[in-house]
C-alpha positions as CSV (number, residue, x, y, z in Angstrom):
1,X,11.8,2.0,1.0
2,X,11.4,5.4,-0.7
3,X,13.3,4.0,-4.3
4,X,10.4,1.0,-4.6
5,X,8.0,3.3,-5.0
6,X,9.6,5.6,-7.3
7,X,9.8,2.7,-10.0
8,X,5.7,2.5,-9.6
9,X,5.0,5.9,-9.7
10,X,7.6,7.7,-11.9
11,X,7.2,5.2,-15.1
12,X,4.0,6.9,-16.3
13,X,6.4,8.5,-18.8
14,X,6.5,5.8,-21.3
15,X,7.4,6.9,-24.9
16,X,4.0,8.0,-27.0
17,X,1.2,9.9,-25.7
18,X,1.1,8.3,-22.1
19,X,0.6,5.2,-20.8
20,X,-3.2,3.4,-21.5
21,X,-5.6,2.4,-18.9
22,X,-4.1,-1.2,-18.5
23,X,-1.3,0.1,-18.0
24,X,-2.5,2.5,-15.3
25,X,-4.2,-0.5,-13.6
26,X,-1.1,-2.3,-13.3
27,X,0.2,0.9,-11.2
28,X,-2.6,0.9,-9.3
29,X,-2.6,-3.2,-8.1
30,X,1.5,-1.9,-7.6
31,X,0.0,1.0,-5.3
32,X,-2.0,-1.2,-3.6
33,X,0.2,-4.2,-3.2
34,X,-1.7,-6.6,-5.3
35,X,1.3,-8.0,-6.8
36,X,-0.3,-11.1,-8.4
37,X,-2.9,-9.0,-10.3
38,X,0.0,-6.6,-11.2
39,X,1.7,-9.4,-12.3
40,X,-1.2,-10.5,-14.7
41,X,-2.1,-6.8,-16.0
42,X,1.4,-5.8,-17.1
43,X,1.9,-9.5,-18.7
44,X,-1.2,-8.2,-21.1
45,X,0.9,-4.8,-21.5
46,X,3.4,-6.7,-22.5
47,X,1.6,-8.4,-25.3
48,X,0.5,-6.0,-26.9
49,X,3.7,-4.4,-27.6
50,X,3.2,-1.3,-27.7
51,X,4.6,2.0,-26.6
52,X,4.9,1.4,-22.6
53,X,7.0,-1.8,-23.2
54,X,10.2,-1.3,-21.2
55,X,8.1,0.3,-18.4
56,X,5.9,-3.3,-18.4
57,X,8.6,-5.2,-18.2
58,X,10.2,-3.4,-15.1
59,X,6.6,-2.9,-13.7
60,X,6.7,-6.9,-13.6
61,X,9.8,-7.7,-12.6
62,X,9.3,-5.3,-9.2
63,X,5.5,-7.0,-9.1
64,X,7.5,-10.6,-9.3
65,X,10.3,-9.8,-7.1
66,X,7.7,-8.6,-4.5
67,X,6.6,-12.2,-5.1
68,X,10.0,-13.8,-4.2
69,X,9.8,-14.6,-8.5
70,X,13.5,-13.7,-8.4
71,X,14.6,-15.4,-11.5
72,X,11.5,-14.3,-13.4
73,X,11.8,-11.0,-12.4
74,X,15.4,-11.1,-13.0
75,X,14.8,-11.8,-16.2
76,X,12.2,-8.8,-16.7
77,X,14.3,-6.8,-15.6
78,X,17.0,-7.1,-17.9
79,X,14.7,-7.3,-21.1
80,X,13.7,-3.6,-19.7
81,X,17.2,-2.8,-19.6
82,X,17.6,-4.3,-23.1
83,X,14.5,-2.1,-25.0
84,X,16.0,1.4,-22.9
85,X,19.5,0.8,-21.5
86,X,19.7,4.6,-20.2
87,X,16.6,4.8,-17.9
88,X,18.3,4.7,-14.5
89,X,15.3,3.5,-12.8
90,X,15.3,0.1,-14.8
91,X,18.8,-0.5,-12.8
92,X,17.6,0.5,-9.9
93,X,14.7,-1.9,-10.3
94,X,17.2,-5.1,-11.3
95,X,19.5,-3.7,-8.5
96,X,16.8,-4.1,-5.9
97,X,16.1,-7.9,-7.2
98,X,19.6,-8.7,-6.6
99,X,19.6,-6.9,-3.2
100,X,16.8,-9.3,-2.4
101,X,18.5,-12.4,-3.7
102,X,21.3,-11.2,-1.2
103,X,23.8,-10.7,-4.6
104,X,25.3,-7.6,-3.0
105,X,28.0,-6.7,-5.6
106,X,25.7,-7.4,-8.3
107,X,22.9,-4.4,-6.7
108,X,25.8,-2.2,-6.2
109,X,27.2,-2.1,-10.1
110,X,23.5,-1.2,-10.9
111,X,23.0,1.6,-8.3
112,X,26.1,3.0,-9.5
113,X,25.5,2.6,-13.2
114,X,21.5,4.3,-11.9
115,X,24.0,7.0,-10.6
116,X,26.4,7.7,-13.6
117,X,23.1,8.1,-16.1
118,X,22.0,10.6,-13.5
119,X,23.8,12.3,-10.9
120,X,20.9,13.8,-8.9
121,X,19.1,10.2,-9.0
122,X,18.2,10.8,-5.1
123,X,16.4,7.1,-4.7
124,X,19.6,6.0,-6.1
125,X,22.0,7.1,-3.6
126,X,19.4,6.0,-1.0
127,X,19.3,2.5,-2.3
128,X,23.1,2.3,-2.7
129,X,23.3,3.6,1.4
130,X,20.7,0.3,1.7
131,X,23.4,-1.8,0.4
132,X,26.3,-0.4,2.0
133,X,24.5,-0.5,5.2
134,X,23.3,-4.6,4.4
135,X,27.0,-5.0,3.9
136,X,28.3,-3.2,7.0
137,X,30.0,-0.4,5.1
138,X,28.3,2.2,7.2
139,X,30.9,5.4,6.4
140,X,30.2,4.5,2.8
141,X,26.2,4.3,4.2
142,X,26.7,7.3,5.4
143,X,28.1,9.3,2.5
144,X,25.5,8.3,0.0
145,X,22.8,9.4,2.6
146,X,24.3,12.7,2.8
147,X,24.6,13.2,-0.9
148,X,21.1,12.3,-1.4
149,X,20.2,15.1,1.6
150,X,22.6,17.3,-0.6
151,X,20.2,16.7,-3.3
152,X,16.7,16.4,-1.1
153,X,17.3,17.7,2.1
154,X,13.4,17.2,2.6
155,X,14.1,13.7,2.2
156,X,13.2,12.2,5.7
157,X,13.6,8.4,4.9
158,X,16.9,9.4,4.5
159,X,17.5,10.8,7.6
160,X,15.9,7.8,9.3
161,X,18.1,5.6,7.2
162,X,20.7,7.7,8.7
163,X,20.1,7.3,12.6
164,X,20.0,3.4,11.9
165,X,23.2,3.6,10.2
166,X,24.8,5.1,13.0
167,X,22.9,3.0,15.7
168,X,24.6,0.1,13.3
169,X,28.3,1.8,14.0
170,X,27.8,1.7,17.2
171,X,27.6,5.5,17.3
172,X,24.9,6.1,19.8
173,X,25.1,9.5,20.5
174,X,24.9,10.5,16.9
175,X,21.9,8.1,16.5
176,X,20.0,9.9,19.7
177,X,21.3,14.0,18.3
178,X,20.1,12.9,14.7
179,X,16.3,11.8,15.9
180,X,16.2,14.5,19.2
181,X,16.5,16.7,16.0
182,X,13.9,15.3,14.3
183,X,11.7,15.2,17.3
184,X,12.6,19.2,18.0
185,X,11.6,20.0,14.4
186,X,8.1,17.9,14.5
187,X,8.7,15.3,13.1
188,X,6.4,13.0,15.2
189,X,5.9,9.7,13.3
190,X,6.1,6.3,14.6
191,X,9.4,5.2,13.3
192,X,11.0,8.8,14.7
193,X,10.7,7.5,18.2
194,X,11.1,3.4,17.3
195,X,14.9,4.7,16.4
196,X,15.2,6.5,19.1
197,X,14.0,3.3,21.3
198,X,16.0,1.3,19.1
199,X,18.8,3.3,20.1
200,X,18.3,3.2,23.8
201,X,17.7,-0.6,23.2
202,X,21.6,-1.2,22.1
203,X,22.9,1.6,24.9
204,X,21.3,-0.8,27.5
205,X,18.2,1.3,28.7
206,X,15.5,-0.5,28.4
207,X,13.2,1.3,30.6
208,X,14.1,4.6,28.1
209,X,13.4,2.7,25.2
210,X,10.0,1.3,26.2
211,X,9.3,5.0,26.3
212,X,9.8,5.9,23.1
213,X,7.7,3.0,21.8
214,X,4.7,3.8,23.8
215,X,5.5,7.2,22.5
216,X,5.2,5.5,18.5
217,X,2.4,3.5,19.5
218,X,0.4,6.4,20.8
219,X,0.4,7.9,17.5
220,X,0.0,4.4,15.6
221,X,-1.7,2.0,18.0
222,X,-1.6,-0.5,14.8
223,X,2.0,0.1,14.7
224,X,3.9,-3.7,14.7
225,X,7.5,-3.2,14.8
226,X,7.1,-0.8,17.8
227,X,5.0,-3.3,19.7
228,X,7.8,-6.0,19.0
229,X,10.3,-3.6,20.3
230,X,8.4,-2.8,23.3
231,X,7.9,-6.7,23.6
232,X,11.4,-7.2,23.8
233,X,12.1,-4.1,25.9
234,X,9.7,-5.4,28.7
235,X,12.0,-8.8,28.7
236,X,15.3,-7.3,29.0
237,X,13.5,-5.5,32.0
238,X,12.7,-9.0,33.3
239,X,8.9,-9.3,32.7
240,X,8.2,-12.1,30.6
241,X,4.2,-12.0,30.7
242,X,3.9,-8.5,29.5
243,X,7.1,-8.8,26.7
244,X,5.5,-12.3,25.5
245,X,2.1,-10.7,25.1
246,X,3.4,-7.8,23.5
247,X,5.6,-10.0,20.7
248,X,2.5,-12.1,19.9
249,X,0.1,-9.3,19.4
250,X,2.8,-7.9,17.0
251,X,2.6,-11.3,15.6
252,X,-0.6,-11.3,14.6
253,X,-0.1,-8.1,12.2
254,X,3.3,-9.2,10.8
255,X,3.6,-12.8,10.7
256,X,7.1,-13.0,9.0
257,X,9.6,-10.3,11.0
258,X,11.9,-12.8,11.9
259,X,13.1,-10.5,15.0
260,X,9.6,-11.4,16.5
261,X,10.4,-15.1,16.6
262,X,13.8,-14.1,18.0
263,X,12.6,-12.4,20.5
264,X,10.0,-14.5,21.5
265,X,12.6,-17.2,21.3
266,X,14.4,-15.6,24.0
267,X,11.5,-15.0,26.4
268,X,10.4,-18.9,25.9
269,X,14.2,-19.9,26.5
270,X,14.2,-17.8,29.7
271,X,10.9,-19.3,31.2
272,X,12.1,-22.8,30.5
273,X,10.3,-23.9,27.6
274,X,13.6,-24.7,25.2
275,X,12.0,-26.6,22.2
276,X,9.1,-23.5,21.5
277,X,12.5,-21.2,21.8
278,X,14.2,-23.6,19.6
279,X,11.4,-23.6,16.9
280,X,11.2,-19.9,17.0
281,X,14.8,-19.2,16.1
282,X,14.6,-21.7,13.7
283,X,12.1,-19.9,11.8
284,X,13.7,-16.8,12.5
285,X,16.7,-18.1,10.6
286,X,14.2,-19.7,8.1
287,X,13.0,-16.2,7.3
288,X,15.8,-14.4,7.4
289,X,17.4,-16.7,4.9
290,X,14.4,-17.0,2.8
291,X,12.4,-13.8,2.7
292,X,15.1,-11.3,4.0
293,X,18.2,-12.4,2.7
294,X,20.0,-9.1,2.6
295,X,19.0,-8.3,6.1
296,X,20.6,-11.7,7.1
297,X,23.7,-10.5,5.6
298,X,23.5,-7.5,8.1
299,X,22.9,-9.4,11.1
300,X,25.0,-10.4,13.9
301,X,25.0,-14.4,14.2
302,X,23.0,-14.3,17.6
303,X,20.2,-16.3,15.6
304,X,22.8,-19.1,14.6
305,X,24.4,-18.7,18.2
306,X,21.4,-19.5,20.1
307,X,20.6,-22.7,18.1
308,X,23.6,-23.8,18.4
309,X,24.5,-23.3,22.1
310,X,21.1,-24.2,23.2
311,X,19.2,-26.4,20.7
312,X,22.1,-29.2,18.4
């Protein structure tokens, strides 16, 4: 999500003459998704107390919530908050550990507080659309997405977010017009046509929606989520083989989508072999629990329905 990244890159502007070179290694290990080492280099920030010491302390607590730390990060956060309670970005940061601890009404108070301390906070409305959307308050989704295109109309992860919202409501044909519009304007990445799949996925076409996935994977052969999609596209069109091989290559790049082990669930369930499609929805509802709690807040119950129809 766009607002993660603004906390890494935006806190260069730490009070004094600019952040040191620790400092600017810990952004970097952010960058690059070495959390652990981010972890360790803003700690040393942090000790020395100088200048950049709110910024450490949110740099941290994003490195630690990246590291399911939630309590620890928690705790960053709000001593951030403490040293500069009118940087919008630290609530945005403690709102986005809560979001991932699943506290929803918690992450909303701080993306609106992000929002009163700046009005044209655009990650901000885009992270309060993420929570509305977790908590299936899609016109309210909507609305913050289309003040933060008021602000950013450039702002394509919020049109994205968008088209999911509206595949979320149910409203289909809004979904399809919002990426077909995309599509017409160039917008040619990956996830442009995995909505639009997605999309033809919940209308009941299949066959169109394995389309657009080829379509993603064509421009991003390594792409994992599209070849899950098209995994699960090929066993609602009845071919098992294909669909299982599909979900486990996808597997192999992103071992912890719970949607994978759903959907391989169901393709093991329907060529008889019940206790592998048991074990897979069990760690899908492991994960979702665990690692994606907000997105289990979002979900329908099929995960919970399918263990207990077909495995208690």
């Amino acid at each position: 999500m766009r607002y993660v990244w603004c906390i890494a890159a935006i806190l260069f502007s730490a009070c004094g003459s600019g952040p040191g070179e620790t400092f600017e290694a810990g952004v970097t290990a952010l960058r690059q998704e070495a959390y652990a080492q981010a972890d360790s280099i803003f700690t040393q920030v942090i000790a020395e107390d100088g200048d950049e010491l709110a910024a450490a302390y949110n740099n941290r607590a994003f490195a630690r919530q990246r590291l399911l730390q939630y309590e620890k990060a928690l705790q960053d956060a709000e001593r951030a908050i403490q040293l500069e309670d009118d940087n919008a970005k630290y609530y945005i940061t403690r709102g986005e550990i809560y979001y991932a601890m699943g506290q929803m009404e918690e992450a909303t108070a701080d993306a609106e507080r992000a929002i009163a301390l700046d009005k044209f906070y655009v990650d901000a409305f885009y992270f309060l659309s993420s929570i509305r959307l977790a908590i299936g308050e899609y016109p309210e989704a909507i609305r913050a997405l289309n003040k933060a295109l008021e602000i950013d109309p450039g702002f394509t992860l919020a049109k994205h977010q968008r088209i999911v919202t509206y595949i979320q409501q149910g409203k289909f044909e809004n979904a399809l017009y919002e990426s077909n519009k995309l599509i017409d304007e160039g917008a040619l990445a990956p996830i442009v046509f995995r909505n639009r799949g997605y999309t033809y996925l919940q209308m009941g076409k299949p066959e169109k929606a394995a389309e657009d996935f080829e379509k993603a994977l064509k421009i991003d052969d390594s792409d994992a989520i599209a070849k899950n999609n098209l995994g699960y596209a090929h066993y609602l069109m009845g071919d098992t083989t294909e669909g299982l091989k599909m979900i486990q290559t996808a597997m192999q790049q992103q071992a912890d989508n719970p949607y994978a082990y759903k959907y391989r669930g169901l393709i093991y369930h329907a060529t008889g072999k019940v206790d592998s499609a048991c074990q897979d929805w069990q760690t899908a509802q492991d994960l979702l629990q665990s690692k994606w709690p907000a997105y289990a807040i979002q979900q329908d119950t099929l995960v919970d329905r399918l263990i207990n129809t077909h495995c208690l």
